[in-house]
N, CA and C atoms as a LAMMPS dump frame, in Angstrom:
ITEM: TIMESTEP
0
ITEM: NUMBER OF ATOMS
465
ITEM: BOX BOUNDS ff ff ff
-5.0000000000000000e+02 5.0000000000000000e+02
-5.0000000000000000e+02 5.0000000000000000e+02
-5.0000000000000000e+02 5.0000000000000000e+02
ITEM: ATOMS id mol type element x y z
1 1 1 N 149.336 310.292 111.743
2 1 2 C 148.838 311.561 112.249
3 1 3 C 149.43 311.863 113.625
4 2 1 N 149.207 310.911 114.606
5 2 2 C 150.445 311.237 115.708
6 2 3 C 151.729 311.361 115.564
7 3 1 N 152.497 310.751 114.625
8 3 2 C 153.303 311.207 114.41
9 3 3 C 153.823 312.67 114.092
10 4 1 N 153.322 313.276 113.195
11 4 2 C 153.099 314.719 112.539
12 4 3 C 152.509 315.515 114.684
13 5 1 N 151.396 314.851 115.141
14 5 2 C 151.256 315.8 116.107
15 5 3 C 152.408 315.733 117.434
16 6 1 N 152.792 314.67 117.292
17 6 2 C 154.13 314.822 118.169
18 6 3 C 155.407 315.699 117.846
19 7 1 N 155.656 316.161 116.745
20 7 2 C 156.077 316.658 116.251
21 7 3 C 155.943 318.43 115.875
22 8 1 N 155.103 318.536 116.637
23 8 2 C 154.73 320.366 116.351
24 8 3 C 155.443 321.269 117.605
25 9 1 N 155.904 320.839 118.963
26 9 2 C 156.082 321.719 119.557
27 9 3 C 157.759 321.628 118.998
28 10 1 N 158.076 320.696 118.731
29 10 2 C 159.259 320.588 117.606
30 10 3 C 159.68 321.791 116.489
31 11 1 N 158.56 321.523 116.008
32 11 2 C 158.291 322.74 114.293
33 11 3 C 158.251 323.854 115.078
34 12 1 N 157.134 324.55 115.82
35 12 2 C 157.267 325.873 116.421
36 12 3 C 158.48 326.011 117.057
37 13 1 N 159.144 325.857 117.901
38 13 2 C 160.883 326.065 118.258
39 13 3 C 161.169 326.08 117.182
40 14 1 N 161.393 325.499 115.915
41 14 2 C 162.286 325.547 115.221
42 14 3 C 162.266 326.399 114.58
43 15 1 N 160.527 327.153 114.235
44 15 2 C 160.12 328.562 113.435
45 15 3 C 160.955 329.336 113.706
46 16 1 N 160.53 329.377 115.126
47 16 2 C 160.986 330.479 116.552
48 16 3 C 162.14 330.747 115.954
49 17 1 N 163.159 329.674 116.498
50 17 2 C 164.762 330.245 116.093
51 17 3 C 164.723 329.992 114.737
52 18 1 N 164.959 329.684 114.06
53 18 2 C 165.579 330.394 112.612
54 18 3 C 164.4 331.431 112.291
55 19 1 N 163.72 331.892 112.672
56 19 2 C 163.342 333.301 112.531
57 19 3 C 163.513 334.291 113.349
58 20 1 N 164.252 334.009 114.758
59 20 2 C 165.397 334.998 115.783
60 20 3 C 166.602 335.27 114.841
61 21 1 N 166.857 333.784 114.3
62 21 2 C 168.087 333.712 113.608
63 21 3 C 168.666 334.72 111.896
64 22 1 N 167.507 334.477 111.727
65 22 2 C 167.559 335.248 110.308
66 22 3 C 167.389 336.782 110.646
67 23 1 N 166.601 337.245 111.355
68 23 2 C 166.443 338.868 112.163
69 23 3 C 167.683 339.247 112.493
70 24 1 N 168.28 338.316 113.499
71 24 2 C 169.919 338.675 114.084
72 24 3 C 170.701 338.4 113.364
73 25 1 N 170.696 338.334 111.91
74 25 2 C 171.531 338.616 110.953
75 25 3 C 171.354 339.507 109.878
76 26 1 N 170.14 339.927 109.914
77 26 2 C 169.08 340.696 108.416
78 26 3 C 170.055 341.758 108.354
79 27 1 N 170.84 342.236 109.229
80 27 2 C 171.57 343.407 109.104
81 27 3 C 172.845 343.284 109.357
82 28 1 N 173.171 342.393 109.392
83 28 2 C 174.775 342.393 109.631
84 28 3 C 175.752 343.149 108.723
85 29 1 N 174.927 342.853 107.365
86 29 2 C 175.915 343.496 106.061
87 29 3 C 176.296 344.94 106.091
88 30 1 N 174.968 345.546 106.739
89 30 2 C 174.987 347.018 106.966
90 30 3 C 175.873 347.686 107.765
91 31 1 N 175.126 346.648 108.959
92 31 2 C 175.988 347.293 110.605
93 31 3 C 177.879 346.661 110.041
94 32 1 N 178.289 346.058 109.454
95 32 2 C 180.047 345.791 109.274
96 32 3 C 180.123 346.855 108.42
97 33 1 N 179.115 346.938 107.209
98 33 2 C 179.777 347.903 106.736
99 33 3 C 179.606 349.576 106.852
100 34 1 N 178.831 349.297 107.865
101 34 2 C 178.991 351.006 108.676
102 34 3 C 180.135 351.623 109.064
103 35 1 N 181.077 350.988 109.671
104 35 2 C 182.265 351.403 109.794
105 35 3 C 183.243 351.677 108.886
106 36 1 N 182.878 351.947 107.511
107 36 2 C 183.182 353.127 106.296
108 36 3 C 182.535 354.364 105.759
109 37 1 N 181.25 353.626 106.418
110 37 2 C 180.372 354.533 105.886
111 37 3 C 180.968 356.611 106.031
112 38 1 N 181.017 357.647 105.249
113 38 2 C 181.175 358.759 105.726
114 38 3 C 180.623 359.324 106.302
115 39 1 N 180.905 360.814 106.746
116 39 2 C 180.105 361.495 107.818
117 39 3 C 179.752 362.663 107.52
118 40 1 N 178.53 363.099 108.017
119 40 2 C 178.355 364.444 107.411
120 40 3 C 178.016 365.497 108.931
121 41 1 N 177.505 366.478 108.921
122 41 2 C 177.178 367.616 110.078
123 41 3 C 175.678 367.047 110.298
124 42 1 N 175.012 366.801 111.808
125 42 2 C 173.751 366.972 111.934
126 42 3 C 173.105 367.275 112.499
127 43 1 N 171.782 367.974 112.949
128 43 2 C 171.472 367.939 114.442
129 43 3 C 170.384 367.627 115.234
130 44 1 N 170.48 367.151 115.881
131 44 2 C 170.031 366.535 116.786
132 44 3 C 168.257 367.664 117.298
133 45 1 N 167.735 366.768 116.936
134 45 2 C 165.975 367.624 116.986
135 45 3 C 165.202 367.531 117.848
136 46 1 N 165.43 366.345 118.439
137 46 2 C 164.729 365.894 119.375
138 46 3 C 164.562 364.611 119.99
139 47 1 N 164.235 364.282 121.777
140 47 2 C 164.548 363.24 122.234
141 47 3 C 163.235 362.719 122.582
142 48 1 N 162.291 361.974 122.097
143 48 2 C 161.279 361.526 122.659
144 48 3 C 161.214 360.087 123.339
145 49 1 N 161.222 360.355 124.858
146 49 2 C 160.944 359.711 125.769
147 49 3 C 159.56 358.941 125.934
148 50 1 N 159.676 357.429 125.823
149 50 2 C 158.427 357.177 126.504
150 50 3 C 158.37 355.67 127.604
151 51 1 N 157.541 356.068 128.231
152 51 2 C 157.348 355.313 129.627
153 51 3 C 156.258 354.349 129.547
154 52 1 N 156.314 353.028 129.759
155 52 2 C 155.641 351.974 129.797
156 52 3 C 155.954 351.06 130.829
157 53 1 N 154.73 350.015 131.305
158 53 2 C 154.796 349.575 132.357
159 53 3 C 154.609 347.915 131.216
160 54 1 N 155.104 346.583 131.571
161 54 2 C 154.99 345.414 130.768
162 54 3 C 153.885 344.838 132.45
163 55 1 N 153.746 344.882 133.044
164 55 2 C 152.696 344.103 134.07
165 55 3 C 152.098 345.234 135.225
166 56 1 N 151.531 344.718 135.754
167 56 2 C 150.691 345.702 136.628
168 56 3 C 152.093 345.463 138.023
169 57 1 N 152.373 346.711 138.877
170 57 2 C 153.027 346.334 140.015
171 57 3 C 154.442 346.371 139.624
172 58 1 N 154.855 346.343 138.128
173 58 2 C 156.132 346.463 137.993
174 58 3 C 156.895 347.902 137.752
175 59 1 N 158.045 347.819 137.804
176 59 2 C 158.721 349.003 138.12
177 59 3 C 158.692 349.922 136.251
178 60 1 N 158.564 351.256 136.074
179 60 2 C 158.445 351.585 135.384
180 60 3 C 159.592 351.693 134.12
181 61 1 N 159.597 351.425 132.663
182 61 2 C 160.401 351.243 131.852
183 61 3 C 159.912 352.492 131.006
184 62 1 N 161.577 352.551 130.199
185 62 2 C 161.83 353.824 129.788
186 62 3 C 162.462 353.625 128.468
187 63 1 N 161.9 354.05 127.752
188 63 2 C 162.579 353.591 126.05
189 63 3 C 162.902 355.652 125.535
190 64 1 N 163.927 355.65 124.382
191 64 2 C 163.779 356.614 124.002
192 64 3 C 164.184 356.794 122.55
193 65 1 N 163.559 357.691 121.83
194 65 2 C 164.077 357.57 120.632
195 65 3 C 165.255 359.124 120.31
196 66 1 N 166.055 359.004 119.698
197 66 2 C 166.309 360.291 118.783
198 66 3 C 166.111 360.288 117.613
199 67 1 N 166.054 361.508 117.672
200 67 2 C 165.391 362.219 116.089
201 67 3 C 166.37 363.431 115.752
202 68 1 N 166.917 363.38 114.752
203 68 2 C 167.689 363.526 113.913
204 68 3 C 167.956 364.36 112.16
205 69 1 N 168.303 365.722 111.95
206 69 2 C 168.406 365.886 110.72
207 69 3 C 170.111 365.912 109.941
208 70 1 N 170.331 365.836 108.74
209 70 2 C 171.311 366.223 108.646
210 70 3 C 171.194 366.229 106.81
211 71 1 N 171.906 366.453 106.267
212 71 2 C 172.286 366.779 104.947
213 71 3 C 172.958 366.131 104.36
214 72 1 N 173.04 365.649 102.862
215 72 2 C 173.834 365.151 101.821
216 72 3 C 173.562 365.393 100.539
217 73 1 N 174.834 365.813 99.785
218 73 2 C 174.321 366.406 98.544
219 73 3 C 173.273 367.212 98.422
220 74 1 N 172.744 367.897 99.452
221 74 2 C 171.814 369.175 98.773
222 74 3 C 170.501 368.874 99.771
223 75 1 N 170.697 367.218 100.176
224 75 2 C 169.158 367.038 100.26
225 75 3 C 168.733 366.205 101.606
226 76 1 N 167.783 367.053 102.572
227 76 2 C 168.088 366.952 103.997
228 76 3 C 167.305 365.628 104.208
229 77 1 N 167.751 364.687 105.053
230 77 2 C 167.032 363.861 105.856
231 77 3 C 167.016 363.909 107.38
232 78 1 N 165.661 363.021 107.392
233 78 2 C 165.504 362.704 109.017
234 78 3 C 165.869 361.174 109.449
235 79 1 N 166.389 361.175 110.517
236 79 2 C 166.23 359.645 111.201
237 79 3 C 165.734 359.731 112.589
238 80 1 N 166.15 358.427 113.21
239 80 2 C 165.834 358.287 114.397
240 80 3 C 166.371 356.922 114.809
241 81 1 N 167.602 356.456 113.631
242 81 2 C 168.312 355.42 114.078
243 81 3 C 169.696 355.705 114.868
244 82 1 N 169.942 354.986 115.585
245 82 2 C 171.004 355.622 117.044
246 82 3 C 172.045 354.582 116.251
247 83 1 N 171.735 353.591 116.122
248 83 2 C 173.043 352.431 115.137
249 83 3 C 172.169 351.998 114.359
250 84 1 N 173.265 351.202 113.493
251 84 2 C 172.403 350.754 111.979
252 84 3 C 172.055 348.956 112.14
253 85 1 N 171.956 349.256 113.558
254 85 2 C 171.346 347.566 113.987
255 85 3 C 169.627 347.519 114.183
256 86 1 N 168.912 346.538 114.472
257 86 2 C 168.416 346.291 114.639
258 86 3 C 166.918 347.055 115.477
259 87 1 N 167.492 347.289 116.313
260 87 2 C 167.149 347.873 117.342
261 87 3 C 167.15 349.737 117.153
262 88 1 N 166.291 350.091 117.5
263 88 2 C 166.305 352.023 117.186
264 88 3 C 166.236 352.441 118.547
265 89 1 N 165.535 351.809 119.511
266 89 2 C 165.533 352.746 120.839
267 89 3 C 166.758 352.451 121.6
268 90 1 N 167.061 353.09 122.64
269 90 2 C 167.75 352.555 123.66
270 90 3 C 166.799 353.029 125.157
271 91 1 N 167.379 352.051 126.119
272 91 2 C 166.67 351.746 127.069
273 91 3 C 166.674 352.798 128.309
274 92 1 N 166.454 352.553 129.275
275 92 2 C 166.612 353.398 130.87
276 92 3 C 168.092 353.092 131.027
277 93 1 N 168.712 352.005 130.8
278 93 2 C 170.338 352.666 131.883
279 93 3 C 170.72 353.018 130.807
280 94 1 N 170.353 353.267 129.856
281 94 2 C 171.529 354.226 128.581
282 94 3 C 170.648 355.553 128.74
283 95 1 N 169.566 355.984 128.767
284 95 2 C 169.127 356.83 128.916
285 95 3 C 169.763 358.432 129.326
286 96 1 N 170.616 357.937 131.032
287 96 2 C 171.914 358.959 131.34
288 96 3 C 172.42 359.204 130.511
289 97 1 N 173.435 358.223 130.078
290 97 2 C 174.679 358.641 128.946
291 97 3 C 174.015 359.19 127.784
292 98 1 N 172.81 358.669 126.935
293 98 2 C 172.723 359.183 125.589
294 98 3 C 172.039 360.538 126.018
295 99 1 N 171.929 361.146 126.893
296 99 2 C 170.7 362.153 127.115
297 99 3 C 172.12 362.946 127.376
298 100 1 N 173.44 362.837 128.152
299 100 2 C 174.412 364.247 127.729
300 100 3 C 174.923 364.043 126.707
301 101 1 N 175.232 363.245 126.062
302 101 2 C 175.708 363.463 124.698
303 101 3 C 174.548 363.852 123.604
304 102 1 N 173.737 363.321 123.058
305 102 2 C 172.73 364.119 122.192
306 102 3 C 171.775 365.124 122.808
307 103 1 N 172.024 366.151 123.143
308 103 2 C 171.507 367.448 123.385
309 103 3 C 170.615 368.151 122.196
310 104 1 N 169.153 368.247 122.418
311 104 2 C 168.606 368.468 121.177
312 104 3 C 169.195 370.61 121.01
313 105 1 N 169.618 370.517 119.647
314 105 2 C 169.55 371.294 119.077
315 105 3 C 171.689 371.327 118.733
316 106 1 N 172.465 370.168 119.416
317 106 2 C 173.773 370.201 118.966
318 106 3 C 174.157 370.066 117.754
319 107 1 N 175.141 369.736 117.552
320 107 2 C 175.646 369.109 116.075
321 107 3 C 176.086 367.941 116.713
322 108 1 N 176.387 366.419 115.717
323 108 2 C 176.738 365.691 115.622
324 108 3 C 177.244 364.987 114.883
325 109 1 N 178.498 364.602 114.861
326 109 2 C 178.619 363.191 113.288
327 109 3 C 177.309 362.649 112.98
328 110 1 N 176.832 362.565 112.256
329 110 2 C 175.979 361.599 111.034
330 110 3 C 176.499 360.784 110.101
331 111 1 N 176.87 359.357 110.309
332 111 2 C 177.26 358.047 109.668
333 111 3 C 176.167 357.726 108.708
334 112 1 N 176.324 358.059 107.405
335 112 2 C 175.166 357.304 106.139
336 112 3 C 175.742 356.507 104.903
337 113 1 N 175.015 355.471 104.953
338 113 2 C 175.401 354.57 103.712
339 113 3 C 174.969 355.633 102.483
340 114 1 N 176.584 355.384 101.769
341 114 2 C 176.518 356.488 100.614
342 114 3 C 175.756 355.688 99.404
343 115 1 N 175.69 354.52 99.202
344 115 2 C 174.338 353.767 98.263
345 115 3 C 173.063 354.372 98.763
346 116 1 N 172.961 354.645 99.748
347 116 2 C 171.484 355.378 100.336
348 116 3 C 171.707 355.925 101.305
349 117 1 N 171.688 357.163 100.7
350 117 2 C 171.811 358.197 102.209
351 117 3 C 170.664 357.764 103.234
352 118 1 N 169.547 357.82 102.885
353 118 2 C 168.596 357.95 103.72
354 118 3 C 168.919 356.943 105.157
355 119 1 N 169.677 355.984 104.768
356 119 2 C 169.69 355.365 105.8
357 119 3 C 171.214 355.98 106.651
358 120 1 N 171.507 356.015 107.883
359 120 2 C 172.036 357.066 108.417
360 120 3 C 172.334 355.864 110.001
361 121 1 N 173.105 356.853 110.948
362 121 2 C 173.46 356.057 112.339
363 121 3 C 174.078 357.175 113.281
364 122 1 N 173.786 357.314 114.092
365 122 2 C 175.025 358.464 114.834
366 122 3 C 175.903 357.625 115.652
367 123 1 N 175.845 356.187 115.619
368 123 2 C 177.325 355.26 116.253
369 123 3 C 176.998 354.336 115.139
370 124 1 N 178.012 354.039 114.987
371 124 2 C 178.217 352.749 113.79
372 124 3 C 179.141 351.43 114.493
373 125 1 N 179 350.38 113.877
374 125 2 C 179.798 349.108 114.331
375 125 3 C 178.975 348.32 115.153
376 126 1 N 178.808 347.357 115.348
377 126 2 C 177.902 346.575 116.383
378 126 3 C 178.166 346.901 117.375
379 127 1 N 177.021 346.512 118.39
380 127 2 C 176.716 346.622 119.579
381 127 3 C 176.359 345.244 119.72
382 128 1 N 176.252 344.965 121.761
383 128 2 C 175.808 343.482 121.88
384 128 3 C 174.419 342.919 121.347
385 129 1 N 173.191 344.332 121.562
386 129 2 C 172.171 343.597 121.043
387 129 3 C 172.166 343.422 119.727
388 130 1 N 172.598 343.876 118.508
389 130 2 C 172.582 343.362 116.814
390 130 3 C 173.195 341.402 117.409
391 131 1 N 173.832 340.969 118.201
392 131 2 C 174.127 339.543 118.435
393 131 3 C 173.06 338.67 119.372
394 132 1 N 172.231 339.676 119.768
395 132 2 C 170.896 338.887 120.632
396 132 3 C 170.614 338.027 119.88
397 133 1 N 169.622 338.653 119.131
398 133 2 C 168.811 337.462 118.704
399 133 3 C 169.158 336.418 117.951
400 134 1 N 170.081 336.798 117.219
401 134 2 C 171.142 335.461 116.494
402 134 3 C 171.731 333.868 117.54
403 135 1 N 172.187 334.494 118.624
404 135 2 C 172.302 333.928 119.757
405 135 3 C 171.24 333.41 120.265
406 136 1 N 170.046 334.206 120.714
407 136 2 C 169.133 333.287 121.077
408 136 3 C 168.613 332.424 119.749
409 137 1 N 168.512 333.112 119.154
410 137 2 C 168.2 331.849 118.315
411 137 3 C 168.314 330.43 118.032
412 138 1 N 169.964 330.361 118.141
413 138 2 C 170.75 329.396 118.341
414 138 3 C 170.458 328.336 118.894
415 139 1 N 170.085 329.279 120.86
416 139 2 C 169.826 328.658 121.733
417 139 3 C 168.862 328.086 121.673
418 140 1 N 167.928 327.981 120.894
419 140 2 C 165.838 327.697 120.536
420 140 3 C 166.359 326.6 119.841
421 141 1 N 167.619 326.882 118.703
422 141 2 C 167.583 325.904 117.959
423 141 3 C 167.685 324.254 118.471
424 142 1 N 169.017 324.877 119.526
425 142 2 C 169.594 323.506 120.171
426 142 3 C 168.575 322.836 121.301
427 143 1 N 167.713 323.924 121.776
428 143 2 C 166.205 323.495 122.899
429 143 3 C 165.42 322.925 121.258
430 144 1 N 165.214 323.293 120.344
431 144 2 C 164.581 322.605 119.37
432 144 3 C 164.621 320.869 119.181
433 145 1 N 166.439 320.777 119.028
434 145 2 C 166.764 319.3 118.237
435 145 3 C 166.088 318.556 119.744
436 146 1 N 166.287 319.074 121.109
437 146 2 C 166.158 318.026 122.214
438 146 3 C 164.411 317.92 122.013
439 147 1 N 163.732 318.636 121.531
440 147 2 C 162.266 318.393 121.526
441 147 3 C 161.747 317.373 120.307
442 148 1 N 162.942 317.206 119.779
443 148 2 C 162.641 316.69 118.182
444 148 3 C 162.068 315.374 118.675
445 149 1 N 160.796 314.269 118.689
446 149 2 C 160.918 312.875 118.863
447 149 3 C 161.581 312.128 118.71
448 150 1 N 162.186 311.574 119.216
449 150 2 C 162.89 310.466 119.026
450 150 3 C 162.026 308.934 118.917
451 151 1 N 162.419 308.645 117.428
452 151 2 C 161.713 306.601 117.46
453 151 3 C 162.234 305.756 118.423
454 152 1 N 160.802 304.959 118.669
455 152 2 C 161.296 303.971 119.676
456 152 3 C 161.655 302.884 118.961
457 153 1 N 162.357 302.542 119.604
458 153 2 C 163.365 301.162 119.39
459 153 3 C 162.632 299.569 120.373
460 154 1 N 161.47 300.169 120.56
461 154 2 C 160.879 298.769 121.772
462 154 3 C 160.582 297.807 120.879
463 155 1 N 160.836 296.389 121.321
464 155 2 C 160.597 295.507 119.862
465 155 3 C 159.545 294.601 120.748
């Protein structure tokens, strides 16, 4: 039984990363093969901003989403995915840049997997965060093996 309980902060790291690990890959197939995906006309509907604080005293954070229509074959969808990674918002220092380029009410390329339109991107190809969590993962894994017990050898 000590054995097994020496052994748990072991097991949780190891959850941890290979379940960072499997997330930072759940989409890889998509996000590589986005960069065929075709393009259609879309526009851009709306930018909803929102503001959250993670502790009391800290400086204020800024997430935002876009929202998105566009057309295929006849039949309109919405999104609100910015890439076909992981991740849908982008943060405060992208905030500048994506706020002059998606202007609600422009047109834009619209990138959609033609097996399913519905799913859609207005940048395609990875970005660094689709490699976060794969990476950290990694890193949990290898903080994992050093937590693993090691048998003693005292005779």
């Amino acid at each position: 039984m000590k054995a097994l309980l020496n052994k748990i902060p072991f097991l949780i790291v190891l959850f941890l990363s290979l379940t960072a690990i499997f997330f930072g890959l759940y989409r890889w197939p998509q996000i590589i093969g986005s960069s065929s995906w075709p393009a259609t006309k879309g526009i851009i509907l709306d930018i909803e901003e929102y503001k959250y604080y993670r502790s009391i005293g800290e400086r204020e954070k800024i997430v935002f989403i876009l929202l998105y229509s566009y057309e295929v074959d006849g039949i309109e969808y919405r999104s609100d995915r910015l890439n076909p990674g992981l991740f849908k918002v982008a943060n405060n220092q992208n905030l500048e840049y994506y706020s002059k380029i998606y202007i609600p009410g422009n047109e834009v390329n619209v990138y959609y997997d033609p097996k399913n339109p519905s799913e859609s991107a207005l940048e395609t190809g990875y970005h660094w965060t689709d490699w976060f969590l794969a990476v950290f993962g990694a890193f949990f894994l290898i903080f994992a093996y050093t937590l693993y017990p090691k048998e003693s050898t005292d005779l």
